[in-house]
C-alpha positions as a printed NumPy array, in Angstrom:
array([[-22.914,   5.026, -22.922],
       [-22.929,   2.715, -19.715],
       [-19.599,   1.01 , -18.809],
       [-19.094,  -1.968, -19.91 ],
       [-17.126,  -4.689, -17.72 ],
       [-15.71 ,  -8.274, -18.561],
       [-14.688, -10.835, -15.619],
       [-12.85 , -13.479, -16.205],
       [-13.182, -15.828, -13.67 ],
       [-16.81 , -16.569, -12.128],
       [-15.117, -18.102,  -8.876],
       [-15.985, -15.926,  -5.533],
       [-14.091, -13.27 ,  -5.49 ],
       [-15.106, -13.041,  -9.337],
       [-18.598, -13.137,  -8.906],
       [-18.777, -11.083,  -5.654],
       [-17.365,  -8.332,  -7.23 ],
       [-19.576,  -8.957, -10.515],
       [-22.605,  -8.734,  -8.006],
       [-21.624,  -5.267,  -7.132],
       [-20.509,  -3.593, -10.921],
       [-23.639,  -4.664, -12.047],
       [-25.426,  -2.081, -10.3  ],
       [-23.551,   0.344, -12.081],
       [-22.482,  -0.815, -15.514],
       [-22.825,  -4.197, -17.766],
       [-21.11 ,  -6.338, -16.728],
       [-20.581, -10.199, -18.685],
       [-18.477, -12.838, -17.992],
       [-15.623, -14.829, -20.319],
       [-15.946, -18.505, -20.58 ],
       [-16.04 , -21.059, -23.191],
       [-16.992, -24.714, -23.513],
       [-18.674, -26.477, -20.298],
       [-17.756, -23.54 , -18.02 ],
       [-20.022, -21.55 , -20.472],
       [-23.22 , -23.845, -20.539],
       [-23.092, -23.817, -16.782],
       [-22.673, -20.216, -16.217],
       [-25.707, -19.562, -18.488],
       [-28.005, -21.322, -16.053],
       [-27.442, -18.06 , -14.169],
       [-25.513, -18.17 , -10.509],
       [-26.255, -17.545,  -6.994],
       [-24.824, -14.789,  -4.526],
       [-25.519, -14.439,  -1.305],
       [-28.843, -16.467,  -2.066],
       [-29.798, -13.99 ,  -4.84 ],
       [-30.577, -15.368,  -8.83 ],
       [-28.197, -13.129, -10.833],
       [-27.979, -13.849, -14.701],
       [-24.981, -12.071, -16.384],
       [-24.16 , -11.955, -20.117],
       [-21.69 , -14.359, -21.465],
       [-19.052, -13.568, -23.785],
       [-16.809, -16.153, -25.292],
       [-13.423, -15.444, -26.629],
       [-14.379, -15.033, -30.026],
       [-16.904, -12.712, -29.334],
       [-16.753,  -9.914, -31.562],
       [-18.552,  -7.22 , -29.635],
       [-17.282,  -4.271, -28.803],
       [-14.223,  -4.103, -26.254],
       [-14.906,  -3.533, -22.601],
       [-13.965,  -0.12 , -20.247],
       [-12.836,  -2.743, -17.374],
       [-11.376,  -6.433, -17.602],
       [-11.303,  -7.624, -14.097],
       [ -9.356, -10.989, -14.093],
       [-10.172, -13.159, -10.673],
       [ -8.896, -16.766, -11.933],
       [ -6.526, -19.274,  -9.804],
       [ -3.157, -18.505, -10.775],
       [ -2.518, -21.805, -12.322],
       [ -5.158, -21.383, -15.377],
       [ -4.167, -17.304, -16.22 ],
       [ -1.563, -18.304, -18.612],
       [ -4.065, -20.32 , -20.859],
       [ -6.852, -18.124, -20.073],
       [ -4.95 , -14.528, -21.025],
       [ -5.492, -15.6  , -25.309],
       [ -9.752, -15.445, -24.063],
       [ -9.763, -11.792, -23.702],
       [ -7.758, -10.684, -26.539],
       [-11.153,  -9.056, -28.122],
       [-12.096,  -7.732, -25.073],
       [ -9.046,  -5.396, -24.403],
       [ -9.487,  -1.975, -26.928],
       [ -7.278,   0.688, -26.469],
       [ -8.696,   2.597, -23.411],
       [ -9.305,  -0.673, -21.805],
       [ -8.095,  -0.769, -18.549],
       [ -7.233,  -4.539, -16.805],
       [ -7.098,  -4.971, -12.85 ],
       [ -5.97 ,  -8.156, -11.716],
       [ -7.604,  -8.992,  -7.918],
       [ -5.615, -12.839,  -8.521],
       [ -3.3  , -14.003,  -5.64 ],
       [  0.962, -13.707,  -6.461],
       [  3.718, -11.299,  -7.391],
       [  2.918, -12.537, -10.904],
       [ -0.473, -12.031, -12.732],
       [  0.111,  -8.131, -13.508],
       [  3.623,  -9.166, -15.525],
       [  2.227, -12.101, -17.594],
       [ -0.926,  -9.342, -18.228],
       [  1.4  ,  -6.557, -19.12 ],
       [  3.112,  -8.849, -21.44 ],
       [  0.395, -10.001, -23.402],
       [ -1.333,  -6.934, -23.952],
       [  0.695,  -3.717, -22.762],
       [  1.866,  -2.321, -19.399],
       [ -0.09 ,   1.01 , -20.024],
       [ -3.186,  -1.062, -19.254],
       [ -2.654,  -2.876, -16.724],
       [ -3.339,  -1.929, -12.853],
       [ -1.684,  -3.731,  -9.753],
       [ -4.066,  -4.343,  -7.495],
       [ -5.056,  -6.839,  -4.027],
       [ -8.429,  -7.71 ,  -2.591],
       [ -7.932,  -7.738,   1.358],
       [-10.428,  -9.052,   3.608],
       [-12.791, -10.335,   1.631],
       [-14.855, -12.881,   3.197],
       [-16.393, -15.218,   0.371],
       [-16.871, -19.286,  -0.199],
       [-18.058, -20.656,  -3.386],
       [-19.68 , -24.216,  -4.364],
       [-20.3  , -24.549,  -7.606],
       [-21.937, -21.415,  -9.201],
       [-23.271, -20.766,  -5.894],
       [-21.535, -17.694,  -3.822],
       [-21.545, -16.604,  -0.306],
       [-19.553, -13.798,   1.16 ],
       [-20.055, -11.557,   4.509],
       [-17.903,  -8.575,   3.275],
       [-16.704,  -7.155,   0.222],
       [-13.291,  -6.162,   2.031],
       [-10.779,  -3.063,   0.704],
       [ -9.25 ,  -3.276,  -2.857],
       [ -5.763,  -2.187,  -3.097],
       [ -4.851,  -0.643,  -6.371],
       [ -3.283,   1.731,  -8.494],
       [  0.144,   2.319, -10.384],
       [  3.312,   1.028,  -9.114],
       [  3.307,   4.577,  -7.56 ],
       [  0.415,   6.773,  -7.129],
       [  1.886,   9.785,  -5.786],
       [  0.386,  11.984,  -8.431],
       [ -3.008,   9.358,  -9.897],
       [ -2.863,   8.644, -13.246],
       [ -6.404,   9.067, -15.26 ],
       [ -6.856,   5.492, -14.841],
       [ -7.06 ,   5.151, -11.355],
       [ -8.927,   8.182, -10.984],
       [-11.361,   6.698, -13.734],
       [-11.53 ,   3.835, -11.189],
       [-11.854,   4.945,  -8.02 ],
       [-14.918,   6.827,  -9.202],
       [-16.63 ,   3.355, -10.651],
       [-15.408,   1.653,  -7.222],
       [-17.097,   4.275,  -5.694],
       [-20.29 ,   4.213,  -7.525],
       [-20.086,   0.456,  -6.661],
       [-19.98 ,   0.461,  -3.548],
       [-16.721,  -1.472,  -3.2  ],
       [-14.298,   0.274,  -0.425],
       [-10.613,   0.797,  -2.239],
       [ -7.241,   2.1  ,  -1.256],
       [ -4.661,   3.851,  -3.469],
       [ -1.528,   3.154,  -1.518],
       [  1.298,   5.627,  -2.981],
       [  3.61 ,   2.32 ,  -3.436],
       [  1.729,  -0.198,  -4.552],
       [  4.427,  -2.885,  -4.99 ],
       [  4.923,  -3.262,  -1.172],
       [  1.491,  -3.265,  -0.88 ],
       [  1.493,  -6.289,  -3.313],
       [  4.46 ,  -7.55 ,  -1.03 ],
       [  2.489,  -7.053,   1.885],
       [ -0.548,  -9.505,   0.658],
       [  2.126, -11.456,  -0.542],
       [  3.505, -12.417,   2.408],
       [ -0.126, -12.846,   4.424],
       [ -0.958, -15.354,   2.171],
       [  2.422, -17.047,   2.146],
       [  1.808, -16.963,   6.126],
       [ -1.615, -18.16 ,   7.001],
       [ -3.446, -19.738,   3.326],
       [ -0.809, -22.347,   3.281],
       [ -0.227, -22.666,   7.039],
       [ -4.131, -22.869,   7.546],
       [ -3.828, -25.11 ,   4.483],
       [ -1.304, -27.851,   6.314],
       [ -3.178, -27.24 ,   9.621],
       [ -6.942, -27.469,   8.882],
       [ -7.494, -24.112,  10.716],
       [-10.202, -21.641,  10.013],
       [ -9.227, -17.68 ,  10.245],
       [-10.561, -18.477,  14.761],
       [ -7.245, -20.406,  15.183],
       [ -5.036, -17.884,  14.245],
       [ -6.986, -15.729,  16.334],
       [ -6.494, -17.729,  19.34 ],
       [ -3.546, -20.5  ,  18.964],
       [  0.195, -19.18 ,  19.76 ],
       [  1.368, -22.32 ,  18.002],
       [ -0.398, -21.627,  14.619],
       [  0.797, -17.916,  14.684],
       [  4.068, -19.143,  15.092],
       [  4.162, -21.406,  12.431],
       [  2.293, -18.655,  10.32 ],
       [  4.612, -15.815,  11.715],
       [  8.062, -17.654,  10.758],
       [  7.233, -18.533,   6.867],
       [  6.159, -14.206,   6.901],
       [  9.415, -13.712,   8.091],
       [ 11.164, -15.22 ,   4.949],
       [  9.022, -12.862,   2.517],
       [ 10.342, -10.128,   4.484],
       [ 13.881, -11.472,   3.655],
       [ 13.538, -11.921,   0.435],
       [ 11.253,  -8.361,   0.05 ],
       [ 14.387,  -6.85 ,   1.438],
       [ 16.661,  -8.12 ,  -1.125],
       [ 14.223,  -7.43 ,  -4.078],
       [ 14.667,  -3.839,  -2.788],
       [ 11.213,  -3.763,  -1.265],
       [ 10.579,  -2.004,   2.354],
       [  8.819,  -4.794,   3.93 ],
       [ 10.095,  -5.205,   7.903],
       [  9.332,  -7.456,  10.721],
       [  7.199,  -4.747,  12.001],
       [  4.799,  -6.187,   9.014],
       [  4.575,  -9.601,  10.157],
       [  2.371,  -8.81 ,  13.304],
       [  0.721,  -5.231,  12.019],
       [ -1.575,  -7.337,  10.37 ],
       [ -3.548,  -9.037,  13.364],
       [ -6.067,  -6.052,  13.498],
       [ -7.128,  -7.001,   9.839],
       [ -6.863, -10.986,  11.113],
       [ -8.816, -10.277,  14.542],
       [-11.545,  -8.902,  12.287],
       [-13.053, -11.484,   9.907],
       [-15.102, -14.548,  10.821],
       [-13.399, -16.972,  13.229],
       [-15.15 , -20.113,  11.467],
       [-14.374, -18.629,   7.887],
       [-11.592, -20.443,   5.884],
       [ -8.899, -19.256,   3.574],
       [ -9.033, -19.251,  -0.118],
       [ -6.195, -22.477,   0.214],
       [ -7.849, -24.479,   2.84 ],
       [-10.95 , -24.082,   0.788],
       [ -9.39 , -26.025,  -2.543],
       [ -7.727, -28.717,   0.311],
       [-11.023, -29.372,   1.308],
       [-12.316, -29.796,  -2.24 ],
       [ -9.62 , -31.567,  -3.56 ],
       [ -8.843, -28.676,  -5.858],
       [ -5.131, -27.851,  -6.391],
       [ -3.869, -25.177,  -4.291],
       [ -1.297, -22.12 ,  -5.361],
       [  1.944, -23.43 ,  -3.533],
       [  3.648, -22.939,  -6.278],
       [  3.543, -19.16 ,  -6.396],
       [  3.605, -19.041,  -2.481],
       [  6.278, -21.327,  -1.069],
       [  7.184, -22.328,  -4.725],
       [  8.035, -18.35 ,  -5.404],
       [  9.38 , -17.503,  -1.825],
       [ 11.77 , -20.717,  -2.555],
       [ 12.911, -19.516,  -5.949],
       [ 13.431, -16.094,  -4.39 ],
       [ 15.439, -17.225,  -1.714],
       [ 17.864, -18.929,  -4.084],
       [ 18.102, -16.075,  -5.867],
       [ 19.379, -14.424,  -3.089],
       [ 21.482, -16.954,  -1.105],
       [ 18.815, -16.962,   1.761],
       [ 17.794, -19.589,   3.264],
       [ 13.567, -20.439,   3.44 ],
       [ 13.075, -23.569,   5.85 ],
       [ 10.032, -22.656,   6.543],
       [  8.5  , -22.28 ,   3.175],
       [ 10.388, -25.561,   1.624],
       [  8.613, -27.648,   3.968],
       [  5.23 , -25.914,   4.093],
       [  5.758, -26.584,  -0.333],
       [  6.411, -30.594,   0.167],
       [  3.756, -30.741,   3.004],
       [  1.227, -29.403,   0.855],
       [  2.501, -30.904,  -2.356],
       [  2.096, -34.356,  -0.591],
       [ -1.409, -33.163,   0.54 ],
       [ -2.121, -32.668,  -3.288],
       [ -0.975, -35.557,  -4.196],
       [ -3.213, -37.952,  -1.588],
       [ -6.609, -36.571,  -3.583],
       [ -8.984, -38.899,  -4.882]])
Protein backbone atom coordinates (compact mmCIF):
# COMPACT_ATOMS: atom_id res chain seq x y z
CA UNK A 1 0.00 0.00 0.00
CA UNK A 2 1.58 3.50 -0.95
CA UNK A 3 2.17 5.96 1.95
CA UNK A 4 -0.13 8.12 2.56
CA UNK A 5 0.78 11.84 3.77
CA UNK A 6 -1.42 14.80 5.16
CA UNK A 7 0.02 18.57 5.27
CA UNK A 8 -1.41 20.91 7.05
CA UNK A 9 -0.48 24.07 5.97
CA UNK A 10 -0.25 24.82 2.03
CA UNK A 11 2.09 27.95 2.76
CA UNK A 12 5.82 27.46 1.19
CA UNK A 13 7.54 25.49 3.15
CA UNK A 14 4.18 23.33 3.15
CA UNK A 15 3.82 23.03 -0.33
CA UNK A 16 7.55 22.72 -1.23
CA UNK A 17 7.84 19.84 0.68
CA UNK A 18 4.31 18.48 -0.65
CA UNK A 19 5.96 18.94 -4.20
CA UNK A 20 8.59 16.50 -3.30
CA UNK A 21 6.42 13.47 -1.17
CA UNK A 22 4.32 13.35 -3.96
CA UNK A 23 6.72 11.62 -6.00
CA UNK A 24 6.77 9.00 -3.61
CA UNK A 25 3.50 8.59 -1.77
CA UNK A 26 -0.14 10.43 -1.70
CA UNK A 27 0.03 13.06 -0.42
CA UNK A 28 -3.43 15.60 0.39
CA UNK A 29 -3.72 18.57 2.11
CA UNK A 30 -6.11 19.70 5.35
CA UNK A 31 -8.20 22.72 4.91
CA UNK A 32 -11.69 23.71 5.35
CA UNK A 33 -13.95 26.58 4.33
CA UNK A 34 -12.42 29.32 1.79
CA UNK A 35 -8.86 27.98 2.25
CA UNK A 36 -10.41 24.73 0.79
CA UNK A 37 -12.22 26.15 -2.40
CA UNK A 38 -9.00 27.90 -3.23
CA UNK A 39 -6.67 25.10 -2.78
CA UNK A 40 -8.87 22.96 -5.10
CA UNK A 41 -8.12 25.24 -8.03
CA UNK A 42 -4.81 23.37 -7.79
CA UNK A 43 -1.38 25.49 -6.87
CA UNK A 44 1.77 26.46 -8.44
CA UNK A 45 5.50 25.45 -7.54
CA UNK A 46 8.26 26.52 -9.02
CA UNK A 47 5.97 27.37 -12.14
CA UNK A 48 4.65 23.77 -12.23
CA UNK A 49 0.43 22.98 -12.04
CA UNK A 50 0.30 20.51 -9.11
CA UNK A 51 -3.29 19.37 -7.96
CA UNK A 52 -3.26 17.55 -4.54
CA UNK A 53 -6.21 15.86 -2.80
CA UNK A 54 -8.05 17.74 -0.19
CA UNK A 55 -9.11 16.42 2.98
CA UNK A 56 -11.22 18.34 5.40
CA UNK A 57 -11.34 17.68 9.05
CA UNK A 58 -14.20 15.58 9.01
CA UNK A 59 -12.97 13.46 6.51
CA UNK A 60 -13.46 10.02 7.37
CA UNK A 61 -10.85 8.27 5.28
CA UNK A 62 -8.45 6.30 6.45
CA UNK A 63 -5.60 7.86 8.77
CA UNK A 64 -2.36 8.94 7.21
CA UNK A 65 1.50 7.23 7.70
CA UNK A 66 2.87 11.03 7.92
CA UNK A 67 1.15 14.38 9.20
CA UNK A 68 3.56 17.06 8.32
CA UNK A 69 2.29 20.31 10.02
CA UNK A 70 3.96 23.65 8.25
CA UNK A 71 1.37 26.41 9.62
CA UNK A 72 2.41 29.98 11.24
CA UNK A 73 2.63 29.43 14.78
CA UNK A 74 -0.18 31.69 15.62
CA UNK A 75 -3.08 29.46 13.86
CA UNK A 76 -1.60 25.69 15.25
CA UNK A 77 -3.61 25.89 18.32
CA UNK A 78 -7.00 26.18 16.37
CA UNK A 79 -5.80 24.16 13.59
CA UNK A 80 -4.46 20.91 15.85
CA UNK A 81 -8.73 19.76 16.36
CA UNK A 82 -8.44 19.49 11.94
CA UNK A 83 -6.34 16.48 12.03
CA UNK A 84 -7.81 14.54 14.74
CA UNK A 85 -9.02 11.81 11.95
CA UNK A 86 -5.97 11.92 10.33
CA UNK A 87 -3.65 10.71 13.23
CA UNK A 88 -4.20 6.49 13.62
CA UNK A 89 -2.07 4.76 15.78
CA UNK A 90 1.19 4.28 13.73
CA UNK A 91 0.82 7.77 12.57
CA UNK A 92 3.78 9.57 12.90
CA UNK A 93 3.57 13.80 13.10
CA UNK A 94 6.74 16.04 12.20
CA UNK A 95 6.36 19.52 12.84
CA UNK A 96 8.85 21.74 10.25
CA UNK A 97 6.84 25.14 12.12
CA UNK A 98 9.17 27.88 13.57
CA UNK A 99 9.46 27.96 17.91
CA UNK A 100 10.39 25.90 20.93
CA UNK A 101 6.65 25.21 20.99
CA UNK A 102 4.68 23.35 18.20
CA UNK A 103 6.05 19.70 19.16
CA UNK A 104 4.52 20.25 23.02
CA UNK A 105 1.05 21.61 22.04
CA UNK A 106 1.25 18.38 19.30
CA UNK A 107 2.32 15.94 21.92
CA UNK A 108 -0.44 17.14 24.04
CA UNK A 109 -3.21 16.78 21.85
CA UNK A 110 -2.51 13.56 20.48
CA UNK A 111 0.48 11.66 22.31
CA UNK A 112 4.25 12.21 22.66
CA UNK A 113 4.98 8.69 21.10
CA UNK A 114 4.00 10.33 17.81
CA UNK A 115 5.36 13.17 17.58
CA UNK A 116 8.98 14.03 15.99
CA UNK A 117 11.05 17.31 16.71
CA UNK A 118 12.19 18.49 13.80
CA UNK A 119 13.71 22.10 11.83
CA UNK A 120 13.84 22.96 8.17
CA UNK A 121 17.28 24.90 7.64
CA UNK A 122 18.05 26.67 4.59
CA UNK A 123 15.28 26.46 2.74
CA UNK A 124 14.95 29.06 0.22
CA UNK A 125 11.10 29.52 -0.67
CA UNK A 126 8.52 32.71 -1.20
CA UNK A 127 4.91 32.22 -1.60
CA UNK A 128 2.01 34.59 -3.11
CA UNK A 129 -1.02 33.27 -2.90
CA UNK A 130 -1.16 29.52 -3.91
CA UNK A 131 1.70 30.27 -6.01
CA UNK A 132 5.31 28.85 -4.70
CA UNK A 133 8.83 29.54 -5.54
CA UNK A 134 11.85 28.12 -3.85
CA UNK A 135 15.69 27.64 -5.06
CA UNK A 136 16.53 24.83 -2.52
CA UNK A 137 14.87 22.39 -0.51
CA UNK A 138 17.57 22.94 2.38
CA UNK A 139 18.46 20.05 5.30
CA UNK A 140 15.63 18.84 7.67
CA UNK A 141 16.65 18.37 11.16
CA UNK A 142 14.81 15.66 12.95
CA UNK A 143 14.48 12.88 15.13
CA UNK A 144 13.84 12.07 18.95
CA UNK A 145 14.91 14.31 21.62
CA UNK A 146 17.97 11.95 21.40
CA UNK A 147 18.85 9.75 18.61
CA UNK A 148 21.76 8.01 19.85
CA UNK A 149 20.30 4.61 19.18
CA UNK A 150 17.10 5.64 16.14
CA UNK A 151 13.93 4.73 17.10
CA UNK A 152 11.73 2.83 14.21
CA UNK A 153 10.24 6.06 13.48
CA UNK A 154 12.99 7.94 12.38
CA UNK A 155 14.43 5.16 10.64
CA UNK A 156 10.89 4.76 8.91
CA UNK A 157 11.61 8.40 7.95
CA UNK A 158 14.78 8.86 6.89
CA UNK A 159 14.10 6.15 4.33
CA UNK A 160 10.83 8.21 2.87
CA UNK A 161 13.14 11.49 3.09
CA UNK A 162 15.39 9.63 1.20
CA UNK A 163 13.18 8.30 -1.42
CA UNK A 164 12.11 12.00 -1.63
CA UNK A 165 14.77 13.46 -2.32
CA UNK A 166 14.76 15.85 0.64
CA UNK A 167 18.45 16.03 2.36
CA UNK A 168 17.89 15.36 6.41
CA UNK A 169 20.03 15.25 9.48
CA UNK A 170 19.52 13.14 12.63
CA UNK A 171 21.45 15.18 15.12
CA UNK A 172 21.98 12.82 18.35
CA UNK A 173 20.42 15.88 20.53
CA UNK A 174 17.87 17.23 18.87
CA UNK A 175 16.71 19.82 21.44
CA UNK A 176 19.86 22.00 20.93
CA UNK A 177 19.43 21.56 17.54
CA UNK A 178 15.88 23.06 18.01
CA UNK A 179 17.78 25.72 20.23
CA UNK A 180 20.11 26.31 17.61
CA UNK A 181 17.27 27.36 14.86
CA UNK A 182 15.82 28.95 17.65
CA UNK A 183 18.12 31.39 18.18
CA UNK A 184 18.90 32.08 14.14
CA UNK A 185 15.60 33.08 13.78
CA UNK A 186 15.41 35.11 16.96
CA UNK A 187 18.70 36.78 15.36
CA UNK A 188 18.19 37.65 11.77
CA UNK A 189 13.93 37.00 10.85
CA UNK A 190 13.13 39.70 13.28
CA UNK A 191 16.28 41.82 12.87
CA UNK A 192 15.84 41.57 8.96
CA UNK A 193 12.20 42.15 9.91
CA UNK A 194 12.90 45.81 11.74
CA UNK A 195 15.64 46.50 9.12
CA UNK A 196 14.16 45.72 5.66
CA UNK A 197 17.26 43.56 4.84
CA UNK A 198 17.34 40.62 2.53
CA UNK A 199 19.68 37.45 3.62
CA UNK A 200 22.85 40.02 1.14
CA UNK A 201 22.92 42.45 4.14
CA UNK A 202 23.79 40.19 6.64
CA UNK A 203 26.24 38.96 4.34
CA UNK A 204 27.91 42.18 3.95
CA UNK A 205 26.81 44.91 6.74
CA UNK A 206 28.87 44.76 10.22
CA UNK A 207 26.06 46.88 11.64
CA UNK A 208 23.18 44.41 10.83
CA UNK A 209 25.30 41.41 12.16
CA UNK A 210 25.69 43.22 15.15
CA UNK A 211 22.33 43.97 15.80
CA UNK A 212 21.53 40.28 14.68
CA UNK A 213 24.56 38.85 16.71
CA UNK A 214 23.52 40.59 20.19
CA UNK A 215 19.63 39.40 20.33
CA UNK A 216 21.57 35.48 19.51
CA UNK A 217 23.46 36.15 22.38
CA UNK A 218 20.40 36.30 24.79
CA UNK A 219 19.08 32.75 23.46
CA UNK A 220 22.35 31.52 24.37
CA UNK A 221 21.68 32.90 27.93
CA UNK A 222 18.66 31.73 28.40
CA UNK A 223 19.63 28.07 26.47
CA UNK A 224 22.17 27.93 29.22
CA UNK A 225 19.82 28.23 32.01
CA UNK A 226 17.17 25.85 30.44
CA UNK A 227 20.12 23.40 30.72
CA UNK A 228 20.77 23.46 27.01
CA UNK A 229 24.58 23.50 25.56
CA UNK A 230 24.20 26.36 23.32
CA UNK A 231 27.62 28.78 23.52
CA UNK A 232 28.75 31.92 21.95
CA UNK A 233 30.75 29.80 19.71
CA UNK A 234 27.04 29.26 18.07
CA UNK A 235 26.29 32.72 17.39
CA UNK A 236 28.91 33.12 14.50
CA UNK A 237 29.26 29.13 13.42
CA UNK A 238 26.37 29.81 11.51
CA UNK A 239 27.69 32.34 8.76
CA UNK A 240 28.77 29.39 6.45
CA UNK A 241 24.99 28.33 6.30
CA UNK A 242 24.17 32.43 6.03
CA UNK A 243 27.04 33.08 3.31
CA UNK A 244 25.27 30.38 1.32
CA UNK A 245 21.68 31.26 0.33
CA UNK A 246 20.55 34.01 -2.04
CA UNK A 247 21.74 37.52 -1.13
CA UNK A 248 18.35 39.14 -2.54
CA UNK A 249 16.20 36.31 -0.80
CA UNK A 250 14.15 37.43 2.30
CA UNK A 251 13.31 35.78 5.55
CA UNK A 252 10.15 34.04 6.36
CA UNK A 253 9.40 37.48 8.85
CA UNK A 254 10.32 40.16 6.48
CA UNK A 255 8.17 38.34 4.02
CA UNK A 256 4.69 38.74 6.28
CA UNK A 257 6.12 42.69 7.02
CA UNK A 258 6.00 43.16 3.55
CA UNK A 259 2.52 41.67 3.18
CA UNK A 260 1.06 43.05 6.02
CA UNK A 261 0.69 39.60 7.51
CA UNK A 262 1.37 39.26 11.27
CA UNK A 263 4.71 38.13 12.10
CA UNK A 264 5.81 35.40 15.01
CA UNK A 265 7.36 37.94 17.61
CA UNK A 266 5.61 36.53 19.98
CA UNK A 267 7.34 33.17 20.10
CA UNK A 268 10.73 34.89 19.17
CA UNK A 269 11.33 37.99 21.28
CA UNK A 270 7.92 37.31 23.03
CA UNK A 271 9.46 33.68 24.23
CA UNK A 272 13.18 34.83 24.66
CA UNK A 273 11.45 37.69 26.99
CA UNK A 274 9.39 35.27 29.02
CA UNK A 275 12.49 33.10 29.30
CA UNK A 276 14.60 35.67 30.50
CA UNK A 277 12.23 36.46 33.36
CA UNK A 278 12.17 33.19 34.19
CA UNK A 279 15.59 33.26 34.80
CA UNK A 280 16.44 36.73 36.20
CA UNK A 281 18.35 37.62 32.89
CA UNK A 282 18.13 40.43 31.39
CA UNK A 283 17.03 40.54 27.22
CA UNK A 284 17.44 44.30 25.97
CA UNK A 285 17.88 43.31 22.90
CA UNK A 286 14.90 41.16 22.30
CA UNK A 287 12.35 43.61 24.34
CA UNK A 288 12.96 46.22 21.93
CA UNK A 289 13.25 44.19 18.72
CA UNK A 290 9.27 42.81 20.32
CA UNK A 291 7.86 46.64 20.61
CA UNK A 292 9.67 47.64 17.32
CA UNK A 293 8.01 45.05 15.49
CA UNK A 294 4.79 45.08 17.46
CA UNK A 295 4.52 48.83 16.44
CA UNK A 296 5.37 47.73 12.83
CA UNK A 297 2.23 45.40 13.14
CA UNK A 298 0.26 47.68 14.33
CA UNK A 299 0.86 50.60 11.38
CA UNK A 300 -0.82 47.90 8.68
CA UNK A 301 -3.54 48.92 6.59
Amino acid sequence: MQTSIAILGAGAMGLAYASRLQNVAEVSLVADGERRERLLQGVRVNGEQLSFGIKTPDDASPPDDLILVALKHQHLADAIPMIRHRVGEKTVIISVMNGLDSETMLADAYGAEKVLYAVSIGLAAQREGTDVEFTRIGMLHFGEADNSIPSEQVKWTQNLLDAAEIAYQTPVDMIRTMWWKFMINVGINQTSALLDAPYGVFQTSAHAKAIMEAAMREVVAVAQAENVNLREADVTGWYGTLESVDPDGRTSMLQDVVAQRMTEVDIFAGKVIELGQKHGIDVPVNQLLFHAIKTIESRYK
